[in-house]
C-alpha positions as CSV (number, residue, x, y, z in Angstrom):
1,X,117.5,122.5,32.3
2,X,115.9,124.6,35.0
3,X,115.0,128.6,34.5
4,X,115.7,130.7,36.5
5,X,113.3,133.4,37.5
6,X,114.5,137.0,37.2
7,X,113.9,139.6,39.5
8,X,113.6,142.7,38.3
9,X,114.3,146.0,40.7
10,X,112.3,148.4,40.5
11,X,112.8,152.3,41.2
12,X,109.3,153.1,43.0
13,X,110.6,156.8,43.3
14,X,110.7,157.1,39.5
15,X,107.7,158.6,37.9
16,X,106.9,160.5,35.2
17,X,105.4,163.7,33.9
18,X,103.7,163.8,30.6
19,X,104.0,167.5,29.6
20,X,101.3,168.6,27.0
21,X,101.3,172.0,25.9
22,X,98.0,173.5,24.5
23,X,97.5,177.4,23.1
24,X,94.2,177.8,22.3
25,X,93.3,180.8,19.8
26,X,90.4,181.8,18.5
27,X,90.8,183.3,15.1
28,X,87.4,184.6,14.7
29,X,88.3,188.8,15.3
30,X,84.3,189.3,15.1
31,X,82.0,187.3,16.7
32,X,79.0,186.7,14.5
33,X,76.1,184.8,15.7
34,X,75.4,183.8,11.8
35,X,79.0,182.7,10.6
36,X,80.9,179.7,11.2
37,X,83.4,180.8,13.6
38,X,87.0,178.9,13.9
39,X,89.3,178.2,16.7
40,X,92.6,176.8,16.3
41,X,94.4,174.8,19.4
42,X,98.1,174.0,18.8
43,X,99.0,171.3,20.7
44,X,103.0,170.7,21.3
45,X,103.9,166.9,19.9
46,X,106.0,165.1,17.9
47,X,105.4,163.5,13.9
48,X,103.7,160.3,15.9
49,X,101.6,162.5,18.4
50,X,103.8,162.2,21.1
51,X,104.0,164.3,23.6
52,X,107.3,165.1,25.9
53,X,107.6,163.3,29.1
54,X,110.0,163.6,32.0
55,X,111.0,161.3,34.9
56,X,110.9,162.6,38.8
57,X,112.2,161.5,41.9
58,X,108.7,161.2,43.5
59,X,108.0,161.6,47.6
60,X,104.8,161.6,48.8
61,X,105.1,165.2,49.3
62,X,105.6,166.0,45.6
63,X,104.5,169.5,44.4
64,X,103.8,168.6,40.4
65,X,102.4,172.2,39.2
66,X,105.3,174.1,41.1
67,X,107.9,171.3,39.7
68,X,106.1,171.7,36.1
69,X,106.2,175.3,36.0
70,X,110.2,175.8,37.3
71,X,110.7,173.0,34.8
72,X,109.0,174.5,32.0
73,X,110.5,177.8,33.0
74,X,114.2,176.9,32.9
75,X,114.1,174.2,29.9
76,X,111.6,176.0,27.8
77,X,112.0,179.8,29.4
78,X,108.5,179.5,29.5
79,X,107.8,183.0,31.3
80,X,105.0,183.0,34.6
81,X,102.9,185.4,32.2
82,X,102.6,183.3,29.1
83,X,101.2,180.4,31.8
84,X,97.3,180.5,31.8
85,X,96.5,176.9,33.7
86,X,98.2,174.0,34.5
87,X,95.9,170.8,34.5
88,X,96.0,167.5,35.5
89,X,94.6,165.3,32.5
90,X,94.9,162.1,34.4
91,X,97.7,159.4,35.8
92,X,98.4,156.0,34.7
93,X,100.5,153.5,37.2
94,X,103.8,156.1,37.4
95,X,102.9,158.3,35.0
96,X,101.1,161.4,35.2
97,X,99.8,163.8,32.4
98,X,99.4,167.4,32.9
99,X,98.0,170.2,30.1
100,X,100.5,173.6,30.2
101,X,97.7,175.9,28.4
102,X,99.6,178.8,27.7
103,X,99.0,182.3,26.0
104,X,101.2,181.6,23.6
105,X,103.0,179.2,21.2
106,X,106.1,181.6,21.2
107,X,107.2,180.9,24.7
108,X,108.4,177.0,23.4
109,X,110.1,175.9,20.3
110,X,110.2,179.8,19.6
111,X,106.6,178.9,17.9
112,X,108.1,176.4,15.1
113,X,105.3,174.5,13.6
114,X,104.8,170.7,13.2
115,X,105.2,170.9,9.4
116,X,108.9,173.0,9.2
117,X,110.3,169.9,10.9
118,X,111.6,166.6,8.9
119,X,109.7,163.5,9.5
120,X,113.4,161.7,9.8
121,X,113.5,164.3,12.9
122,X,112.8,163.1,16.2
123,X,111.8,166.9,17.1
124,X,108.5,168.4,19.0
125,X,106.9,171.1,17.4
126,X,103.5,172.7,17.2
127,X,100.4,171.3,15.8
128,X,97.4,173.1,14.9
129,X,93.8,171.3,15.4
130,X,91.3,173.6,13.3
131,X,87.9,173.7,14.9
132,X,84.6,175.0,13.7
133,X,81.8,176.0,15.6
134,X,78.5,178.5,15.7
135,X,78.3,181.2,18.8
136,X,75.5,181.2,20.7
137,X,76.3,183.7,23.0
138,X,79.0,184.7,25.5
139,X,82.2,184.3,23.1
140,X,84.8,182.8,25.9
141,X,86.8,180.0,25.3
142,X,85.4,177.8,27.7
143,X,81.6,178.3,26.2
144,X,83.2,177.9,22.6
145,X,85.2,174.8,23.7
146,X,81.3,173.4,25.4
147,X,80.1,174.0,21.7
148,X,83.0,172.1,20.2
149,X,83.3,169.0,22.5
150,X,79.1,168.8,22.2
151,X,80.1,168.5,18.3
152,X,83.0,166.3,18.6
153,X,81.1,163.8,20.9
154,X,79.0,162.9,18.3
155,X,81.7,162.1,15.3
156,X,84.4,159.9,15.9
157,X,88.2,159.8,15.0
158,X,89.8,162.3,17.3
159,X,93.1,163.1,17.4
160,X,94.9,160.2,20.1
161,X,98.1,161.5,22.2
162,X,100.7,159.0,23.9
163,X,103.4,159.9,26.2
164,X,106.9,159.6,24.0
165,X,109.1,157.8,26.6
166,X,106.6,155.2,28.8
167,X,103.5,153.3,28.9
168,X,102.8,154.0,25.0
169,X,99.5,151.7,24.8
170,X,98.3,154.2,27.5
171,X,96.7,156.9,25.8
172,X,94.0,159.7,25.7
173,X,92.4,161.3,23.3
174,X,91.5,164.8,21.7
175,X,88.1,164.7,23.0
176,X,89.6,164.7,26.9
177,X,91.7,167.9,26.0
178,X,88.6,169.6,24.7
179,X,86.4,168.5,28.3
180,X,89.4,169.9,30.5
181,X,89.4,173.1,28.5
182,X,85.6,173.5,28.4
183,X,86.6,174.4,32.6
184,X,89.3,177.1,31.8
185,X,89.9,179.7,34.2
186,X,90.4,182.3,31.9
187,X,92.6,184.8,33.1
């Protein structure tokens, strides 16, 4: 008996978009430079810490923030204003993962959080990461964010976040969301 080898044909205009959508909030109304302070970032994912993904037609002339935010804006009516950065987080082979930090958790899933939805649901929803940290001084997000990810560099067992439709053993983890935001162009 002789095999056969199969060929497989492959799309190379297929890619993908992992679509992470992060709302920091800091919770603390008054910053006090001898209290714990706490931030909370929801992050947009699924029971399994999936995140949504999309596939492209992609040209070599491929606009990914302007295709992300009319995406966004007409599946999620995401408005312009609720949109504070988009980032790219990294690519792997076909598929590339951008961060959506918005104002906002409102603007998708009309705010539904992670633990209103059944496990049995294949649903994404919002997650909240609780941080704690101690101001020094300027209290912007991006300096609070440095504190954090100085803090979380040292402890392990971040959260890890996979794209829910390709390349599933690719994955990055909470740490890498915290060192894109500690750059934020606040707004």
């Amino acid at each position: 008996m002789t095999s056969k080898k199969i060929k497989l044909i492959t799309n190379n205009n297929i890619h993908y978009i992992g679509l992470l959508f992060i709302v920091p909030n800091n919770i603390s109304q008054k910053p006090n430079q001898n209290l714990i302070q706490m931030l909370n970032t929801n992050i947009f994912i699924d029971h399994y810490n999936q995140y949504p993904t999309i596939h492209i037609d992609y040209s070599s002339d491929f606009k990914f923030k302007k295709y992300i935010r009319d995406y966004i804006k007409s599946i999620y009516n995401v408005k312009n204003k609720y949109i504070i950065e988009i980032k790219l987080i990294n690519t792997f082979q076909k598929l590339h993962n951008y961060m959506i930090i918005m104002k906002t958790v409102k603007g998708v899933e009309t705010g539904s959080s992670i633990t209103s939805v059944s496990l049995s649901e294949n649903k994404f929803a919002w997650k909240p990461i609780l941080n704690f940290y101690k101001i020094d001084n300027e209290q912007k997000l991006q300096n609070i964010y440095r504190i954090i990810y100085s803090d979380l560099t040292t402890k392990s067992g971040t959260d890890i976040f996979k794209s829910n439709l390709v390349y599933k053993h690719q994955h990055f983890n909470y740490l890498k969301i915290i060192q894109l935001l500690c750059n934020l162009d606040e707004k």
